[in-house]
N, CA, C and O of each residue as an XYZ file, in Angstrom:
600
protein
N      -4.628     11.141    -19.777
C      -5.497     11.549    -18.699
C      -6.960     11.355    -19.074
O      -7.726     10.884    -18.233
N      -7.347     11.655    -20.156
C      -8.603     11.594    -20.566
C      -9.073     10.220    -20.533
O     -10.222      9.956    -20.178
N      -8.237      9.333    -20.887
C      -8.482      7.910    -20.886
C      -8.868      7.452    -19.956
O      -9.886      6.768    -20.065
N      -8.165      7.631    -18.443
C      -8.333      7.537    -17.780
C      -9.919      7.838    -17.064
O     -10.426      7.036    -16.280
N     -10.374      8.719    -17.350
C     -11.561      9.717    -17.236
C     -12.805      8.835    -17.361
O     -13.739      8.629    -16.586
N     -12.396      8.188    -19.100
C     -13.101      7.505    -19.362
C     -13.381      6.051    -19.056
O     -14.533      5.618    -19.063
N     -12.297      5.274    -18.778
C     -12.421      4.392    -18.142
C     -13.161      3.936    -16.978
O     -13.878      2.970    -16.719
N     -12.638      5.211    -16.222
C     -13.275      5.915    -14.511
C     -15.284      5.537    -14.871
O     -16.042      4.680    -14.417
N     -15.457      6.524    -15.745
C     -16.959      6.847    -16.000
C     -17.411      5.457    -16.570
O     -18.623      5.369    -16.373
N     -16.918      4.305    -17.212
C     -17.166      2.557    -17.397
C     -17.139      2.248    -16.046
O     -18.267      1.916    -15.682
N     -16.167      2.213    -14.977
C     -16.421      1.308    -14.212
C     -17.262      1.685    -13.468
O     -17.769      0.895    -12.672
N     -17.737      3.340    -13.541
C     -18.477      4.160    -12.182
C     -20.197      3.591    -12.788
O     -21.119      3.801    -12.000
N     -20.515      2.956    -14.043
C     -21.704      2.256    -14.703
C     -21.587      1.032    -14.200
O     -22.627      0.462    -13.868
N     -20.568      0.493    -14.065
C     -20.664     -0.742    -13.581
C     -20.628     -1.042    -12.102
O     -20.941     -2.112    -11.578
N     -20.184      0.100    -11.479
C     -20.496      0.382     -9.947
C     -21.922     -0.062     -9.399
O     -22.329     -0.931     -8.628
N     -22.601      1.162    -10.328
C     -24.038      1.340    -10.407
C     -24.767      0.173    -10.654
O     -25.351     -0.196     -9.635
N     -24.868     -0.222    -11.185
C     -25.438     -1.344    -11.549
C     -25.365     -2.842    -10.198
O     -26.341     -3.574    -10.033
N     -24.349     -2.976     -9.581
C     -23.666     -3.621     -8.662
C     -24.340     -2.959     -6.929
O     -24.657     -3.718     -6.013
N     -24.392     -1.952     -6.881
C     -24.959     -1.275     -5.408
C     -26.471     -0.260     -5.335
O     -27.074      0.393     -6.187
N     -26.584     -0.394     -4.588
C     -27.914      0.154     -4.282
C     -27.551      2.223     -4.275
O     -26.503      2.849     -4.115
N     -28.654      2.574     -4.471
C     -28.319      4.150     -4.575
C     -27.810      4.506     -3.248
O     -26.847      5.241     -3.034
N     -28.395      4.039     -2.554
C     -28.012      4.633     -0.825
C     -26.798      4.305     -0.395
O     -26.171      4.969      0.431
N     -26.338      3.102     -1.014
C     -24.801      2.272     -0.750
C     -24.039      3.171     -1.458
O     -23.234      3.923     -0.909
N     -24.244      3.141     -2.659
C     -23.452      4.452     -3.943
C     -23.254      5.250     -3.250
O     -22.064      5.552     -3.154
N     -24.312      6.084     -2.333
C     -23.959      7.710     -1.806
C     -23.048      7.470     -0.635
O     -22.092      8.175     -0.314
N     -23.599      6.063      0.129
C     -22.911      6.300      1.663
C     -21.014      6.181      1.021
O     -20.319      7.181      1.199
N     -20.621      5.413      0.595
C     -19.863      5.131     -0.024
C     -18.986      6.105     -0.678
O     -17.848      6.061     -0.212
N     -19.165      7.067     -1.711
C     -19.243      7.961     -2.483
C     -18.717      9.109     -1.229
O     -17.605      9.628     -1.324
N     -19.689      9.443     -0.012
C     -19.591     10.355      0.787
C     -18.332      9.964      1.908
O     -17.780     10.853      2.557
N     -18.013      8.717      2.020
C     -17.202      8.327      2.733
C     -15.787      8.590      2.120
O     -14.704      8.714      2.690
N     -16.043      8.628      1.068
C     -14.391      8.478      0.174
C     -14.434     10.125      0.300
O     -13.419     10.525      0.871
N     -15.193     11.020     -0.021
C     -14.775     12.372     -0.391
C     -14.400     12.779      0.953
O     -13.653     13.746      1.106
N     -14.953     11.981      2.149
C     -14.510     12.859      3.943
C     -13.272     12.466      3.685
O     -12.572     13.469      3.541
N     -12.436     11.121      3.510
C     -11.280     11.557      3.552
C     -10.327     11.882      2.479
O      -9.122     12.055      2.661
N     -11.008     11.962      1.215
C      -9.800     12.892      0.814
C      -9.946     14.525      1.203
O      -9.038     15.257      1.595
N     -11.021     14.796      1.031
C     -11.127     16.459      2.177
C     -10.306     16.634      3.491
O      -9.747     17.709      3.710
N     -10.199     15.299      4.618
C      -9.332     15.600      5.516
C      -8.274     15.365      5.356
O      -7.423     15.631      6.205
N      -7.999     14.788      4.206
C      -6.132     14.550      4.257
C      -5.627     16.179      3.595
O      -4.728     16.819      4.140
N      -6.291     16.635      2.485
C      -6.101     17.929      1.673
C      -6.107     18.473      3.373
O      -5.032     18.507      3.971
N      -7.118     18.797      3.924
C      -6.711     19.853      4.950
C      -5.693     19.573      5.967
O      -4.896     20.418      6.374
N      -5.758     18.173      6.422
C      -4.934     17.918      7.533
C      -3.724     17.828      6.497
O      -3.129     17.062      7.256
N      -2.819     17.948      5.391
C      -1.872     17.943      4.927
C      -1.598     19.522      4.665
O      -0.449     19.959      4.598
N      -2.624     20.252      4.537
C      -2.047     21.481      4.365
C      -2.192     22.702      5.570
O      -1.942     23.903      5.672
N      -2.880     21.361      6.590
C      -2.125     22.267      8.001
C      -1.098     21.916      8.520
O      -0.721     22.339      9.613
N      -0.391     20.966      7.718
C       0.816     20.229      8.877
C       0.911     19.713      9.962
O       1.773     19.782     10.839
N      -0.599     18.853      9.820
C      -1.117     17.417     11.146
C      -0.822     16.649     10.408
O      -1.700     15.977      9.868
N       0.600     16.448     10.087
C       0.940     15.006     10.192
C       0.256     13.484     10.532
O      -0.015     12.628      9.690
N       0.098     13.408     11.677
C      -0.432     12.892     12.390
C      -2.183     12.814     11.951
O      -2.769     11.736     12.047
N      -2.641     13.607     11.647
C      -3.772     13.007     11.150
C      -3.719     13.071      9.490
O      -4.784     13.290      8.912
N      -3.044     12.966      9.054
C      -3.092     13.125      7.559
C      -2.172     10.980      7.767
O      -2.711     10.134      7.052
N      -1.230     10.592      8.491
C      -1.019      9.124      8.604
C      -2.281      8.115      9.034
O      -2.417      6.892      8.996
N      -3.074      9.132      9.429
C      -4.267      7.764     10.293
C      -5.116      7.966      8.891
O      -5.594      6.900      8.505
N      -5.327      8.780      8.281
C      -6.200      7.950      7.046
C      -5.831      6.968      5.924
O      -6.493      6.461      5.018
N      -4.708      6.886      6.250
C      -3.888      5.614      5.850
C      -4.580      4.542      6.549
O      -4.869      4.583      7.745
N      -4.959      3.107      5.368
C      -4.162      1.888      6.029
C      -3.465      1.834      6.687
O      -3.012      2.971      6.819
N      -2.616      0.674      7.762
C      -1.362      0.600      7.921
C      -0.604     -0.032      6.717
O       0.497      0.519      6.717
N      -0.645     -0.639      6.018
C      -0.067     -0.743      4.889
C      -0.239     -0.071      3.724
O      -0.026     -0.582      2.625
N      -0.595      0.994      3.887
C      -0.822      1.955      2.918
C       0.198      2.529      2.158
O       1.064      3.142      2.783
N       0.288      2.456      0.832
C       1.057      3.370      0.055
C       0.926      4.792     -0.995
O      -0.169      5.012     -1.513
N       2.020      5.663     -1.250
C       1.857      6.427     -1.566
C       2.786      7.013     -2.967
O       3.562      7.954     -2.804
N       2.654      6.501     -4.043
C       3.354      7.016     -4.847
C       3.271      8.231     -5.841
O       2.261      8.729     -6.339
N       4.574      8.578     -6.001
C       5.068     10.268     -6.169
C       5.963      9.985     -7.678
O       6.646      8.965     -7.773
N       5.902     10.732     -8.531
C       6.685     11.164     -9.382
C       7.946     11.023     -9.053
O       8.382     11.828     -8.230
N       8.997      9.829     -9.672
C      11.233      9.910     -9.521
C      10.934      9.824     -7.938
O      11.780     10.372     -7.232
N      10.014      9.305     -7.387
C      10.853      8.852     -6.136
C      10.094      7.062     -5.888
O       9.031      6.775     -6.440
N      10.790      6.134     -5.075
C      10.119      5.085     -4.267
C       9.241      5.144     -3.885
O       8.996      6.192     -3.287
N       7.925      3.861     -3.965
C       6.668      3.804     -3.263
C       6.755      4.506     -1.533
O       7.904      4.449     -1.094
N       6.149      4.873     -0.955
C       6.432      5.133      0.465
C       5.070      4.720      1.336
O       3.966      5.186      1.621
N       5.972      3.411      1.592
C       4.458      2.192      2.139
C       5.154      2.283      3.842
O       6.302      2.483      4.239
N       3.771      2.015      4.604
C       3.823      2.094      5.583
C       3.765      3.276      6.820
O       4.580      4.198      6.790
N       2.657      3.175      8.002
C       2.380      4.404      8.618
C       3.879      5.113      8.946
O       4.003      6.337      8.993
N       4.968      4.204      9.160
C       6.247      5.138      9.870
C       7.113      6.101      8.923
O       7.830      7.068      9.182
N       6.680      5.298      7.424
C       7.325      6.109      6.029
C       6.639      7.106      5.815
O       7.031      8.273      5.816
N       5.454      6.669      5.597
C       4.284      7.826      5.397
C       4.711      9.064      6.810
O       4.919     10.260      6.608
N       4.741      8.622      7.705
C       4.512      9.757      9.088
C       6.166     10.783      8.366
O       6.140     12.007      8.239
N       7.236     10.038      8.055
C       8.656     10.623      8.047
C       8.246     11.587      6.684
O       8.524     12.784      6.763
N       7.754     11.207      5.753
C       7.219     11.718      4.385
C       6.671     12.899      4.561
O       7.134     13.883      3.983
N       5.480     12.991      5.480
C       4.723     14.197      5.579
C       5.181     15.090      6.516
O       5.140     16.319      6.459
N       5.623     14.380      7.388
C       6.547     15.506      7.825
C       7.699     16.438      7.484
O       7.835     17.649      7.654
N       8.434     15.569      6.988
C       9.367     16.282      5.747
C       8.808     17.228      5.016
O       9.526     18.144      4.615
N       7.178     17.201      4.635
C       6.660     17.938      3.742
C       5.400     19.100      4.384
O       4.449     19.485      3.703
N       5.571     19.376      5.325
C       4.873     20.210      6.380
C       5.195     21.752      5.378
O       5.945     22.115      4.472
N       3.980     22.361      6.317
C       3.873     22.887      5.221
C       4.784     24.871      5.569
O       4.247     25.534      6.457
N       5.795     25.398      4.956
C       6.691     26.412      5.441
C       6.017     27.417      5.445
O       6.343     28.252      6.289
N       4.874     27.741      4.564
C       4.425     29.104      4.313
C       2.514     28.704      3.606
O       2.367     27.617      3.046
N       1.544     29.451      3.703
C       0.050     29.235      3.660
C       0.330     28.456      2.416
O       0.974     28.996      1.517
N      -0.210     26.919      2.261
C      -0.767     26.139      0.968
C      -1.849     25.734      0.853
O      -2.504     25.921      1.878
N      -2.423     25.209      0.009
C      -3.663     24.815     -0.666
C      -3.827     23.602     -1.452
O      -3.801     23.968     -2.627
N      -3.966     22.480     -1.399
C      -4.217     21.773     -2.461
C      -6.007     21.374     -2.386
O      -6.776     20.924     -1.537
N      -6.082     21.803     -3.693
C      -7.378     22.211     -4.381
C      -7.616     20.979     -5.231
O      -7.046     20.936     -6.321
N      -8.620     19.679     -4.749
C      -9.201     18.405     -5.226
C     -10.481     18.477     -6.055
O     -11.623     18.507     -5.597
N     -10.286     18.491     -6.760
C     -11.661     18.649     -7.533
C     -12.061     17.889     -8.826
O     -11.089     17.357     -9.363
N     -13.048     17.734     -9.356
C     -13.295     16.151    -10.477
C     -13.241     14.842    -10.319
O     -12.913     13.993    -11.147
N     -13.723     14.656     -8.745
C     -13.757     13.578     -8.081
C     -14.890     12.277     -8.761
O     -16.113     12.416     -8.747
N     -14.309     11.270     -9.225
C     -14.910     10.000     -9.341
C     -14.343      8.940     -8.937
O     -13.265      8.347     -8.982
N     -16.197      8.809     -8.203
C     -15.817      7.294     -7.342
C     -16.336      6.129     -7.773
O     -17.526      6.084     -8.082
N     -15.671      5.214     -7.845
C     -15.859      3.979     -8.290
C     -15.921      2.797     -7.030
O     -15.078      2.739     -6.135
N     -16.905      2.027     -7.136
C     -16.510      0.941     -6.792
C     -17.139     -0.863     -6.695
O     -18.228     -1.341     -7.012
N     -16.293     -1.290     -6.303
C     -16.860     -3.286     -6.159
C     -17.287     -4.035     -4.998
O     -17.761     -5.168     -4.918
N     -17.046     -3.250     -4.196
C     -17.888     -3.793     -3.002
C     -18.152     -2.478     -2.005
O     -18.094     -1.314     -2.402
N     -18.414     -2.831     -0.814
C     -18.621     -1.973      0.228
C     -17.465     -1.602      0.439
O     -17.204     -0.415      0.246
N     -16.216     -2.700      0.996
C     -15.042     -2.210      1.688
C     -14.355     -2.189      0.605
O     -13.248     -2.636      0.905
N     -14.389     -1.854     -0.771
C     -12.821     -0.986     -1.096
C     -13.989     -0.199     -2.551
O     -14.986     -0.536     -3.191
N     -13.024      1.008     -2.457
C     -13.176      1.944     -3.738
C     -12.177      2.415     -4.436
O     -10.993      2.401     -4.098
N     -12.721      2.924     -5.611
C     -11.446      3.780     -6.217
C     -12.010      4.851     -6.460
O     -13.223      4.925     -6.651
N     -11.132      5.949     -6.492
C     -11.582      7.264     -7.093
C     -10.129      7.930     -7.671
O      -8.943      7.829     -7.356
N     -10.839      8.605     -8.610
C      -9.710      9.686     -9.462
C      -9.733     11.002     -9.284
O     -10.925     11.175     -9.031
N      -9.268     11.968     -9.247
C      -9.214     13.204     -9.000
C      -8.203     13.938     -9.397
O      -7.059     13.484     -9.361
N      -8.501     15.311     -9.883
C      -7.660     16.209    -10.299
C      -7.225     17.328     -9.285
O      -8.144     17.736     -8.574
N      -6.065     17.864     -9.101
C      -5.409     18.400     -8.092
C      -4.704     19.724     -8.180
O      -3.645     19.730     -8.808
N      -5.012     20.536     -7.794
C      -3.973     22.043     -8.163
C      -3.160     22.301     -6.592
O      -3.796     22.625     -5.589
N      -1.892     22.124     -6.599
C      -0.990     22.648     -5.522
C      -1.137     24.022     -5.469
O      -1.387     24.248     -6.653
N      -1.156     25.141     -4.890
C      -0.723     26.167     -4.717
C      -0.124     27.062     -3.313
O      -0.561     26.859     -2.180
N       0.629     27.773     -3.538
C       1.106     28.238     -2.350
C       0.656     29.702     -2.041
O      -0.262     30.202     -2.691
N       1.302     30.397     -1.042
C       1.145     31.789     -0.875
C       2.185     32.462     -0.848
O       2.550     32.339      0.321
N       3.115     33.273     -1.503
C       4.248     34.015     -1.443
C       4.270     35.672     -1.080
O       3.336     36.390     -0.722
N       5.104     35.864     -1.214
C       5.297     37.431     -1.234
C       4.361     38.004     -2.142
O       3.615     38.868     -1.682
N       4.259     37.702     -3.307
C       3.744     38.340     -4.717
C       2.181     37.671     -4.418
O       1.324     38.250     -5.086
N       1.641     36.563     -3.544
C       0.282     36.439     -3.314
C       0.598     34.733     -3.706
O       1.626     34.057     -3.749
N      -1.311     34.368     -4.035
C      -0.864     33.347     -4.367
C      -0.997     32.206     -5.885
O      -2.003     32.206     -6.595
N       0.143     31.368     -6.126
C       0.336     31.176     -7.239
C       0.158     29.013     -7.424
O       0.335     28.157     -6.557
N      -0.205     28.872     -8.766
C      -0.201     27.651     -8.885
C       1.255     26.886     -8.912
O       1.904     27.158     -9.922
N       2.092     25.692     -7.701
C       3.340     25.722     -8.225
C       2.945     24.097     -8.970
O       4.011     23.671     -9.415
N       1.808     23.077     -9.249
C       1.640     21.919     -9.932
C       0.336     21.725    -10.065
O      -0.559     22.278     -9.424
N       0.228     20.845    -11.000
C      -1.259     20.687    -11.285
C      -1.113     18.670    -11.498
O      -0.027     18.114    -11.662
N      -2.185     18.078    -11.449
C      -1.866     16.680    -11.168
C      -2.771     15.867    -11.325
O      -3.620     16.152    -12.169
N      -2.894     14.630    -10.598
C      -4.058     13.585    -10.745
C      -3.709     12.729     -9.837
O      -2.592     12.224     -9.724
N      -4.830     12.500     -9.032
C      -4.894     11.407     -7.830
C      -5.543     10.301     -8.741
O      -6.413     10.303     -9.612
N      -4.531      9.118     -8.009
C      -5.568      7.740     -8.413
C      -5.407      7.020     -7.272
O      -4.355      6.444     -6.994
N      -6.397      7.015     -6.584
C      -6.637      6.135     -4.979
C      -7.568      5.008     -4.832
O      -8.548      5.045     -5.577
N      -7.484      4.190     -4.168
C      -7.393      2.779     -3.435
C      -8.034      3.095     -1.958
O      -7.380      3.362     -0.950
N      -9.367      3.011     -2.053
C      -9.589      3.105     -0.426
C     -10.503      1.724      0.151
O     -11.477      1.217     -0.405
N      -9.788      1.266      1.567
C     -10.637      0.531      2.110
C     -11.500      0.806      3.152
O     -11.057      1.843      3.645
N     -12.361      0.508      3.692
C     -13.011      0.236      4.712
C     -12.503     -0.578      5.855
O     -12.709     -1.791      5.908
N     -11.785      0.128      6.848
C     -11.177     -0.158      7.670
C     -11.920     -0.104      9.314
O     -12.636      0.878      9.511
N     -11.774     -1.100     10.457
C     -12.670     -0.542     11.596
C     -13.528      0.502     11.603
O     -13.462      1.549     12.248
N     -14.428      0.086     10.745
C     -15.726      1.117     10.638
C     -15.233      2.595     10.423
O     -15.555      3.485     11.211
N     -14.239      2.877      9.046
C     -14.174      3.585      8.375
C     -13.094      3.479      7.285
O     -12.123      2.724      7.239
N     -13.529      4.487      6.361
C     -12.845      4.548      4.918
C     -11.039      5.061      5.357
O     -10.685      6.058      5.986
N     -10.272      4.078      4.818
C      -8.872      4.767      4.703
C      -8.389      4.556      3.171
O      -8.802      3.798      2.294
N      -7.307      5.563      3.191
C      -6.503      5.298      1.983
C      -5.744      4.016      1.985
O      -5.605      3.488      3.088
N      -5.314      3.521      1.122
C      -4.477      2.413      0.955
C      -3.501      2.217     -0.050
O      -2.446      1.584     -0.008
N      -4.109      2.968     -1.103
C      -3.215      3.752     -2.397
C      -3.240      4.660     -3.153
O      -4.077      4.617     -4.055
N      -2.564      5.513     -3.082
C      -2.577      6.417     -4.182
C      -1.383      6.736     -4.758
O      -0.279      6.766     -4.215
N      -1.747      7.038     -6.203
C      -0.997      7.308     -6.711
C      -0.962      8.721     -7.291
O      -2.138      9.040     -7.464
N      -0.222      9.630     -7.640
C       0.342     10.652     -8.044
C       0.617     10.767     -9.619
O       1.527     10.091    -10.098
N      -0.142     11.600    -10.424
C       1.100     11.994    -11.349
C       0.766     13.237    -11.678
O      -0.409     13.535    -11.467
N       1.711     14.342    -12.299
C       1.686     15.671    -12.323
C       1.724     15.885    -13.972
O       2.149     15.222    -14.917
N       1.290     16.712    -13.870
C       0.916     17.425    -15.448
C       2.224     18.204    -16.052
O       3.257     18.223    -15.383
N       2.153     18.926    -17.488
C       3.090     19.398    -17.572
C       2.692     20.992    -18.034
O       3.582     21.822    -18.219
């Protein structure tokens, strides 16, 4: 993970160097709106808007299961995963990277938590690694990937 970190913080110098400060921020600010609306629209169980920040060829990979590419996989996915009782996923240590205008990457660290009887508790902790393009005059996902801590 750390490697990763570091790698992140090389290419986010070589970002810099490549775009203008104002491009960096617009950019930068575009990627964090949607991972903020997918975290919320995924942990209200809008489906439906948690698929439109997708690409349409967008994929999504998860820990022991198949890539799950495409808005109709993605739509069956999140729905399946709606949410039963108050959740939270908590994004934070966001770096954005990127090589042009229309695509970025960013990394991020992730805490799942839910709300139970007993209140509420951490049930994973994780790491986003995403792929976003610039799509009809806005930022979508296109990849991410998943992996969970131990």
């Amino acid at each position: 993970m750390w490697e990763d970190a570091a790698a992140a913080a090389r290419t986010h110098s070589t970002w810099e160097r490549k775009l203008s400060e104002s491009t960096q921020a617009w950019v930068a600010a575009g990627v964090r709106a949607v991972l903020g609306a997918h975290t919320q629209a995924q942990d209200a169980g809008r489906t439906d808007d948690v698929v439109a920040l997708y690409t349409p060829d967008g994929v999504l990979e998860l820990p022991g299961m198949d890539p799950i590419e495409g808005h109709d996989a993605l739509r069956d996915a999140f729905k399946g995963w709606a949410p039963t009782q108050p959740q939270l996923h908590l994004v934070t240590n966001t770096v954005v990277t990127s090589t042009t205008e229309g695509e970025a990457r960013a990394v991020s660290d992730v805490a799942f938590l839910q709300r139970g009887e007993t209140g509420w508790t951490v049930q994973v902790v994780g790491h986003y690694d995403d792929t976003l393009r610039r799509q009809d005059g806005a930022w979508r996902l296109h990849h991410r990937t998943t992996t969970y801590q131990a």
